[in-house]
Every structure is written in C-alpha cells, then in structure tokens.
C-alpha positions in Angstrom: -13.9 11.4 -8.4 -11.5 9.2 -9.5 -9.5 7.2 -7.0 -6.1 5.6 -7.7 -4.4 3.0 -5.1 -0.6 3.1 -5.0 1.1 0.4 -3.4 5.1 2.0 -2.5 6.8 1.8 0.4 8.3 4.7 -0.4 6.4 7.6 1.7 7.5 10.5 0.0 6.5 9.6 -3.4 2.9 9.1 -1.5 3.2 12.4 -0.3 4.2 14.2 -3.5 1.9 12.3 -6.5 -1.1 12.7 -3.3 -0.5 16.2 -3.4 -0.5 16.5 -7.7 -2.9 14.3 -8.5 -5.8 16.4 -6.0 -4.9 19.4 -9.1 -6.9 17.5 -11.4 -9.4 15.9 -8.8 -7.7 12.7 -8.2 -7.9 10.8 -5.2 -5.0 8.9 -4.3 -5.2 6.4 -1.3 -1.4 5.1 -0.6 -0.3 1.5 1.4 3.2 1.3 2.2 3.4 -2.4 2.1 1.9 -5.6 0.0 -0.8 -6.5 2.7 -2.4 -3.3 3.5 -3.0 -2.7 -0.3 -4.3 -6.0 -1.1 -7.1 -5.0 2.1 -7.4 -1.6 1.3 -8.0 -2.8 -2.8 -11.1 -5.1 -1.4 -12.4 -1.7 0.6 -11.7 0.6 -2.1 -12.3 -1.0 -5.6 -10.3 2.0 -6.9 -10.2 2.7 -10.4 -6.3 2.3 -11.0 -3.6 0.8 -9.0 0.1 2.3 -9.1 2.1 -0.5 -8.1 6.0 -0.8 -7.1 8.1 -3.6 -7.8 10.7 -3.9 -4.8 7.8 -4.1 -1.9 8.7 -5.5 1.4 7.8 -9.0 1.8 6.8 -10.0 -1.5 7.4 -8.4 -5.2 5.2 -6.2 -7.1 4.6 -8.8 -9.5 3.4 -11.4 -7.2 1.0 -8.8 -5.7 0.1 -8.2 -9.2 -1.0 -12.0 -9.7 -3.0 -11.8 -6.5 -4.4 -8.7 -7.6 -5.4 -10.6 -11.1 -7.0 -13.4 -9.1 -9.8 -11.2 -8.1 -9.7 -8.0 -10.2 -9.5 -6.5 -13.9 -8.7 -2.7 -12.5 -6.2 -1.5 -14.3 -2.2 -1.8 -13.1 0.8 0.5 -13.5 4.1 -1.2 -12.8 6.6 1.7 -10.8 9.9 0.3 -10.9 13.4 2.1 -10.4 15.0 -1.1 -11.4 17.9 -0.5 -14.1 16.9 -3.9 -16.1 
C-alpha cells in the first residue's frame, strides 16, 4: 500500500482526500502542523508528501528545506495562495 503524508492544518481537507484516496488503496496519514509532520516523516518514510504552504509556525517551504535535508521522497506543494 502506498502511504502519502499530508502536512495541512486544515482538518477537513484531511478528512475528505483520507476518505478518497482509501478508493484506490491509498493510505493517507495527516499532521495538522510543521512539527508533527516532520516526526511523523522519520516514523513513516511515506512514499509522497502533500505539503501546504501557509502552516502555522513556519512556511511550507521552509519545511520543505528541512524535509530536503534528510529525504528525496517526493513533495507536492498545496497552496491556495492567489500569486
């Protein structure tokens, strides 16, 4: 099974892509801030990371680089940003 870790503090969005990515045997894991997911990353080792932008505490792109400094997985930027 492939298992995707999405970092959003948004709980709902957790909620619904949780529920449509088990249709095609996805497991999605979800952290609502920047700290749990780096942790839950070193636990996991998941096989994609769904990443927002506008986290609490810290940006999406600086998690990215600290993502970077110890993993390759692959990173989707989730954004609702209008630039």
């Amino acid at each position: 099974m492939t298992n995707i870790l999405l970092i959003d503090d948004d709980e709902k969005l957790g909620e619904l892509l949780s529920s449509f990515f088990e249709r095609f045997d996805l497991k999605l894991t979800v952290a609502h801030d920047p700290e749990t997911g780096l942790q839950t990353l070193a636990k996991l080792e998941p096989d994609l990371v769904i990443l927002d932008v506008m986290l609490p505490g810290q940006d999406g792109f600086e998690v990215c680089r600290t993502i970077r400094k110890t993993s390759s997985v692959p990173v989707i930027m989730l954004t609702a940003r209008g630039e």
